[in-house]
C-alpha positions in Angstrom: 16.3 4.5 -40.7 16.4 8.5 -39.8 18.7 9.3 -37.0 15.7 10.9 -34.9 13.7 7.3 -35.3 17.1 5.7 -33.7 17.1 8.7 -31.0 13.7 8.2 -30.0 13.9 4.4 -29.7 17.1 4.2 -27.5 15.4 6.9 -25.3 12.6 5.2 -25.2 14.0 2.2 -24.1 16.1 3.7 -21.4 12.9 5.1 -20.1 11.0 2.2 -20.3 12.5 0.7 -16.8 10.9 4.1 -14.6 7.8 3.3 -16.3 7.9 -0.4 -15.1 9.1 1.3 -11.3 6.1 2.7 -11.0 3.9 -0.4 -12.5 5.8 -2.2 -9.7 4.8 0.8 -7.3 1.2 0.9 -8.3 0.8 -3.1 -7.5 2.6 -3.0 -4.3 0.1 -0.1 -3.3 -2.7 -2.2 -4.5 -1.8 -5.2 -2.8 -1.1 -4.0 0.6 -4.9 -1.9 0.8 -6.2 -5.5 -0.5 -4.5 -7.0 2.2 -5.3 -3.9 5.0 -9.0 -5.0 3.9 -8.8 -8.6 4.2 -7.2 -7.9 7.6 -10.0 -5.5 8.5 -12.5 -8.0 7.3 -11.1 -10.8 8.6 -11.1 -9.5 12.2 -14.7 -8.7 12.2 -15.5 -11.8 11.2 -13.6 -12.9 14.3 -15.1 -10.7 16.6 -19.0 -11.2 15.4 -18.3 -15.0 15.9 -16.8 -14.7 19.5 -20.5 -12.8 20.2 -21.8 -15.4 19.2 -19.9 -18.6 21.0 -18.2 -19.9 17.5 -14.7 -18.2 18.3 -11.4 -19.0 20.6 -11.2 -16.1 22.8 -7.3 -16.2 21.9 -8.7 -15.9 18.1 -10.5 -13.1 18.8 -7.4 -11.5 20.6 -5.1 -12.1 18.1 -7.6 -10.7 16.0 -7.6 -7.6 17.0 -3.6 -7.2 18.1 -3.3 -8.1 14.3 -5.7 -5.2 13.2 -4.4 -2.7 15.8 -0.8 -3.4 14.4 -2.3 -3.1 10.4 -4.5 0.1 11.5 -1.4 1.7 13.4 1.2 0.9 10.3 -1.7 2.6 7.8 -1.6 5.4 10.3 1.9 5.8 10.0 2.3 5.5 6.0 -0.3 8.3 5.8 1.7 10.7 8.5 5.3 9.8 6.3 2.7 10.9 3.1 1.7 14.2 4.2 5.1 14.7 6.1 6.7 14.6 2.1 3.6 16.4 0.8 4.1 19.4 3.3 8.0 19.3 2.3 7.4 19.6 -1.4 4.8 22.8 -0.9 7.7 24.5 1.3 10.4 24.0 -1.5 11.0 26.8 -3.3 10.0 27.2 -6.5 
């Protein structure tokens, strides 16, 4: 086996973890917009049934305390986002 074929394996495999980091990153993104949804959906579902008659009023509060809560945390994650985005374009280069 050449020397460079050895290289590029054991730097490929010391790479390999960063690459499953951001896998790992990628799903936890992914799950918590499924879950923002479900929330979201979940809620209104809630609310159109307490129009209705077919809902606990205490459902339909909890309902929405739940979405306010989701909606105010998405709210945040976003600021903290364009807070770091902002940063990087003032580094110098």
């Amino acid at each position: 086996m050449d020397i460079k074929a050895i290289s590029a394996a054991q730097k490929y495999s010391a790479a390999k973890p960063a690459v499953l980091a951001e896998e790992t990153a990628t799903s936890f993104f992914r799950d918590a917009a499924s879950d923002f949804a479900q929330v979201l959906v979940k809620s209104e579902t809630v609310a159109k049934e307490s129009m209705i008659g077919d809902a606990d009023p205490h459902a339909l509060v909890q309902a929405l305390a739940q979405t306010e809560l989701v909606v105010e945390t998405a709210v945040a994650v976003r600021n903290k986002v364009v807070e770091a985005y902002q940063e990087i374009l003032r580094m110098p280069v």
